[in-house]
C-alpha positions in Angstrom: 66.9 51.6 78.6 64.8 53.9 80.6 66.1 57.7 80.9 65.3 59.7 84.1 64.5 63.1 84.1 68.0 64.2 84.5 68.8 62.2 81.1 66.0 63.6 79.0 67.3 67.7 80.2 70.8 66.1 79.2 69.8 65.0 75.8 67.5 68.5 75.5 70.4 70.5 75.8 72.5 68.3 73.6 70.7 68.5 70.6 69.1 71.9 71.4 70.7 74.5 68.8 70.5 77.3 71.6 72.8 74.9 74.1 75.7 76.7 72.0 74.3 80.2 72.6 73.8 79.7 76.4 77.0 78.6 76.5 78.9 81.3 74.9 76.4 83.8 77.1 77.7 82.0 80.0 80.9 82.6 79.7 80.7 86.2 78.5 78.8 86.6 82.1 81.8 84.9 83.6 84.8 87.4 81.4 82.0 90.5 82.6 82.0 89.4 86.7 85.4 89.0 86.9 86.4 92.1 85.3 83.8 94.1 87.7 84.8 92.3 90.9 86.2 94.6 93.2 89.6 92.5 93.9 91.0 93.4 97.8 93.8 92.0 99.7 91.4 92.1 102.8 88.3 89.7 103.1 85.3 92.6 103.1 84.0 90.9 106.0 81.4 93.3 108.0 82.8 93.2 111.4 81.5 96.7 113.1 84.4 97.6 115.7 84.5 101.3 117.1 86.5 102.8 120.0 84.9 104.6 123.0 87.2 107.1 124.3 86.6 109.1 127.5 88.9 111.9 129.2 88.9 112.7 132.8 91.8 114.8 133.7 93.3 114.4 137.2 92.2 111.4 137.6 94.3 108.3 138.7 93.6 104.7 136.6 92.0 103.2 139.6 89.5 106.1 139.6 88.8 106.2 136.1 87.9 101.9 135.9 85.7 102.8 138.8 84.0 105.9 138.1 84.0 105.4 134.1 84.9 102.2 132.2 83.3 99.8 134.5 79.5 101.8 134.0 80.7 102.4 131.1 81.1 98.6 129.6 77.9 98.0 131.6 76.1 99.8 128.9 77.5 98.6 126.1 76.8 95.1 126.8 73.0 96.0 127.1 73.4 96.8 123.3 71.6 93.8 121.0 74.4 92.6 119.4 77.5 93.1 121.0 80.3 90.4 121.2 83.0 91.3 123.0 83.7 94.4 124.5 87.4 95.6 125.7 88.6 98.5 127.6 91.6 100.3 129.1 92.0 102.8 131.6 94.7 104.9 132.5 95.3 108.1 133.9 93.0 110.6 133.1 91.4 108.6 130.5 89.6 105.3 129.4 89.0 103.7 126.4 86.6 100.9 125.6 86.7 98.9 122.4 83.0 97.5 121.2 82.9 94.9 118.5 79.8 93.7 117.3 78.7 90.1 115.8 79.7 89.5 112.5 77.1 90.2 109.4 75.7 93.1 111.5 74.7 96.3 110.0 77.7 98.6 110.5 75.4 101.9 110.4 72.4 100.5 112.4 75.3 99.0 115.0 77.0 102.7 115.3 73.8 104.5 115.8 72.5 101.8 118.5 75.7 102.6 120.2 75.6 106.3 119.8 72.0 106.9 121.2 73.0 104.1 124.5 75.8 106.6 125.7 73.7 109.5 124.5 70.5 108.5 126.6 72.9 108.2 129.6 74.4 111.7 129.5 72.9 112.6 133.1 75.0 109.7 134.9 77.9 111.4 133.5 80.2 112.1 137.1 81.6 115.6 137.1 84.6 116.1 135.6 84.4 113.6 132.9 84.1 114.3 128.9 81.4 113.1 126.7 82.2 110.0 124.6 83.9 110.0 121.5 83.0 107.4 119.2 85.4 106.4 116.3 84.2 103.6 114.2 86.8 101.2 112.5 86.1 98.8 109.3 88.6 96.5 107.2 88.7 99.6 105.0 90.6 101.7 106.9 93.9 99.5 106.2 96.0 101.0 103.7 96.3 99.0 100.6 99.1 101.4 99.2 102.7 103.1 101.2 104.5 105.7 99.6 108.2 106.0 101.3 109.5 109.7 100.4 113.6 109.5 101.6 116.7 111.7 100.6 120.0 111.8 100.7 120.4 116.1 101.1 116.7 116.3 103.2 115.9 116.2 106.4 112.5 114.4 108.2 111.3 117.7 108.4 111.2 119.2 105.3 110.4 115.6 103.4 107.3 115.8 105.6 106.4 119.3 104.3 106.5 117.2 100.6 104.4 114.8 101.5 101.8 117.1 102.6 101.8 118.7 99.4 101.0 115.2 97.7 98.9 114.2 100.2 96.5 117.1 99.2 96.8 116.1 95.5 96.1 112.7 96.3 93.2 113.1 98.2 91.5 114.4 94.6 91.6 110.7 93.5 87.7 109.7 93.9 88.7 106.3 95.4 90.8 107.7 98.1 88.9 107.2 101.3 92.0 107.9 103.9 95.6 108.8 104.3 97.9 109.3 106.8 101.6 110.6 107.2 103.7 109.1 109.6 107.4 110.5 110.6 108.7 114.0 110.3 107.9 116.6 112.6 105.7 118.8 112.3 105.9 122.6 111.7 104.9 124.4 115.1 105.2 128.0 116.6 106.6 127.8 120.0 107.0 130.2 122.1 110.0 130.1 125.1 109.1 132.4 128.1 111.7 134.3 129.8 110.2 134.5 133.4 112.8 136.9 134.4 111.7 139.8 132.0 108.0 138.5 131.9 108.1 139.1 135.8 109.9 142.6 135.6 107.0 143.7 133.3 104.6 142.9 136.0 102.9 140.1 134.1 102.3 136.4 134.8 102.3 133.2 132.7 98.1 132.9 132.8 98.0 136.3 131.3 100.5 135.5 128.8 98.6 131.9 127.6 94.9 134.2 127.6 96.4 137.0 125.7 97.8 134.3 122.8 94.7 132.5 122.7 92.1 135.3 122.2 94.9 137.0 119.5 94.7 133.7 118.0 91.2 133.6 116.6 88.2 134.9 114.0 84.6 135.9 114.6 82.6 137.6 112.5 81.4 141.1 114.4 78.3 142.1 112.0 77.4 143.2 108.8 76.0 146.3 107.2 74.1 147.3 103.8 75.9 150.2 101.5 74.8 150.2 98.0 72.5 147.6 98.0 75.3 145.2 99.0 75.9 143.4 102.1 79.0 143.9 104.2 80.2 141.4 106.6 83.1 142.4 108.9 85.4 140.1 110.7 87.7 140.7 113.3 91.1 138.8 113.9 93.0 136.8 112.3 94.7 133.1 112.8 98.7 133.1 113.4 100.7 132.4 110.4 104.2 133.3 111.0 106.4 133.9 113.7 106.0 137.6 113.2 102.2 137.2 113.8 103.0 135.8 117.3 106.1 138.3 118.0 103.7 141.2 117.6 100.6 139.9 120.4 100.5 143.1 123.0 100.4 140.7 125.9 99.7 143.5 128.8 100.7 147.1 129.8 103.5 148.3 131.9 103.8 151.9 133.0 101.2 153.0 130.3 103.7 150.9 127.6 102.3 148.4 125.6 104.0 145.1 126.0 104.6 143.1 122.9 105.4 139.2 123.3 108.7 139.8 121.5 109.7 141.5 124.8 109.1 138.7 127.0 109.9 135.8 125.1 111.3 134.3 122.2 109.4 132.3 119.5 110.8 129.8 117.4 109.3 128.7 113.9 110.2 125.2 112.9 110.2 121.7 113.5 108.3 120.3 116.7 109.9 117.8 119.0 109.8 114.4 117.2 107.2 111.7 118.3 108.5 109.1 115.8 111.6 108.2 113.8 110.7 106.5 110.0 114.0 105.7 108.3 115.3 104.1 104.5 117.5 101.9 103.7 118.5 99.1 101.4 118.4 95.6 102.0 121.2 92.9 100.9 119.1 92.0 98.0 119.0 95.8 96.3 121.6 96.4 93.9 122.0 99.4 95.6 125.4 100.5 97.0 124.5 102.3 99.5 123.8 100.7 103.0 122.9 103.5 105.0 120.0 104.9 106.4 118.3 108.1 105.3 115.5 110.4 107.2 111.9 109.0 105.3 108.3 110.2 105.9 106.0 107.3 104.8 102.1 108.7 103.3 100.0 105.6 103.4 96.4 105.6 101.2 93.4 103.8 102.4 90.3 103.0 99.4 86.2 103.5 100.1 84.5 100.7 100.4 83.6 98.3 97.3 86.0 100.0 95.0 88.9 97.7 93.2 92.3 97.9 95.5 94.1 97.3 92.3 92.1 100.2 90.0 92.8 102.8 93.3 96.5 101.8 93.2 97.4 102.8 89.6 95.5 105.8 89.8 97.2 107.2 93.0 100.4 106.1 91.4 99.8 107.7 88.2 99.1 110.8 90.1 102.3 110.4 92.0 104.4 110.5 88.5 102.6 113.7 87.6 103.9 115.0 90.2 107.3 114.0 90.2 109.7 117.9 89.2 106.9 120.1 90.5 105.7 119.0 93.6 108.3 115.9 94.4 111.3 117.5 94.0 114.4 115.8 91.9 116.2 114.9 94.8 113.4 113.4 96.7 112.8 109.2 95.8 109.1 107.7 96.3 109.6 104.2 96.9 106.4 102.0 97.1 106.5 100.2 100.6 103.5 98.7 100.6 101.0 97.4 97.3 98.0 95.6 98.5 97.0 96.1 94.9 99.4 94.1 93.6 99.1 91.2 96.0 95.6 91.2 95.5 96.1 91.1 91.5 98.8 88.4 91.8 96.5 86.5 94.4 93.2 86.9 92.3 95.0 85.9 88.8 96.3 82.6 90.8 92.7 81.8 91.8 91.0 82.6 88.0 94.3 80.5 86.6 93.2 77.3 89.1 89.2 78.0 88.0 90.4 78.2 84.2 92.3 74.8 84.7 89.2 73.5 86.2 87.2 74.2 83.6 89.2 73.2 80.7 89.5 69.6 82.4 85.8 69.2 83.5 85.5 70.1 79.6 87.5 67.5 78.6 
């Protein structure tokens, strides 16, 4: 019987004394890529997508798709590489969503765009803002939510927690983005009483001028003493209500007058843009069916890092936390764990490929 060539490698390998070695190499290369494969819940397809967003105040939407977003998607399409290309006006603004083919380079694709718009600064109509370009990739979905909820908080000051972890989070060198979403925010506002403001012979321009140049830093020069350099800085940015009570806002009769005397300014919580509540689902074993105030802090990872490495980390730097910054009254519950889906996911796959093996073996 005559043996091909694929018979004669065969019978090499099978009487070969390395065949054992290459095989035990082989599958140590195997146990080494799987451990170093980045496991995500998302495909890490390159798909560059950026928004395009343009301001023209005054105008209505019909101007805007006329004067703006129709030149405007013009140019993009003149772009090598460009697929689709999206846009929406509105009034006083327009944005237009570029996505380009898939496999293209993300950087080479957003500095194509950039220098397009930028080389066509001239055709700019009056009135209209320069572009702002924010690119989007797959990375920028969270793969991890942290819920914060209380029974004896409010949205308000739960948000003022999560900020706190937020900072301590964003230490974790995997951490590429976060977000907070519900819970107000704190703001300094300030409630005119046009009554008094109008006895003191002032108007609601002057006020707004006065609070924006009090609310700001420069640096006015430096000098040498002692062969040191001095550098000296004028102003200072509000931090309390005090700060802002205090302004001298214009003079009446030779009188400074002070913004506490023509209005009233409130620190606390701004007016709420979105509601995030907690509750308990028929499946908990949890009592309690009601629904509590909630801030929820999502975490987004860099790109090519393991989902499920990032996870654990943030979340062992959320128990660290837990009696100093979190206080005892506060619960974190996880709302979303692409890290775990992703492990569960990936484990199912290496368990089919293991079972493939083993009977391919056999």
């Amino acid at each position: 019987m005559r043996i091909g060539i694929a018979g004669r490698m065969a019978a090499a390998f099978v009487n070969s004394k390395l065949t054992p070695l290459v095989i035990i190499a082989s599958l140590l290369l195997g146990f080494f890529a799987v451990l170093k494969t980045p496991r995500e819940e998302e495909p890490q397809i390159v798909v560059p997508m950026a928004d395009v967003i343009v301001s023209m105040p005054g105008a209505t939407a019909k101007d805007v798709e006329r004067r703006v977003t129709s030149p405007m998607e013009k140019l993009v399409w003149e772009i090598p590489g460009v697929e689709y290309v999206y846009s929406t006006s509105s009034p006083g603004a327009a944005m237009v969503i570029v996505r380009f083919k898939v496999g293209q380079d993300q950087e080479r694709a957003f500095v194509r765009l950039r220098e397009k718009l930028q080389s066509h600064f001239d055709q700019i109509p009056p009135g209209v803002s320069e572009p702002i370009i924010k690119p989007h990739s797959i990375d920028d979905v969270p793969i991890l939510a942290l819920t914060f909820h209380s029974r004896n908080m409010d949205a308000y000051s739960l948000r003022q927690v999560a900020t706190r972890v937020e900072e301590r989070i964003k230490e974790v060198p995997q951490v590429s983005e976060t977000m907070i979403i519900g819970g107000p925010r704190r703001e300094l506002r300030v409630v005119v009483d046009r009554a008094r403001l109008a006895s003191r012979n002032l108007s609601l321009d002057g006020l707004m001028q006065a609070l924006q140049g009090a609310n700001q830093r420069a640096s006015t020069g430096a000098f040498d003493d002692t062969n040191e350099q001095i550098t000296v800085k004028t102003g200072e940015f509000f931090r309390d209500r005090k700060d802002v009570e205090g302004i001298v806002v214009g003079v009446d009769q030779g009188r400074p007058v002070y913004l506490r005397d023509v209005a009233q300014v409130l620190d606390g919580p701004e007016e709420p843009r979105n509601y995030v509540l907690f509750g308990y689902g028929p499946a908990s074993k949890v009592n309690d069916t009601s629904l509590h105030p909630a801030v929820t802090l999502s975490v987004a990872k860099r790109q090519g890092v393991n989902a499920i490495d990032v996870v654990h980390q943030v979340l062992a730097k959320v128990d660290t936390l837990k009696g100093k910054v979190i206080p005892s009254d506060v619960t974190v519950s996880v709302t979303r764990n692409y890290g775990e889906s992703a492990a569960e996911k990936s484990g199912e796959l290496l368990y089919h490929m293991m079972i493939a093996v083993v009977s391919v073996t056999l």
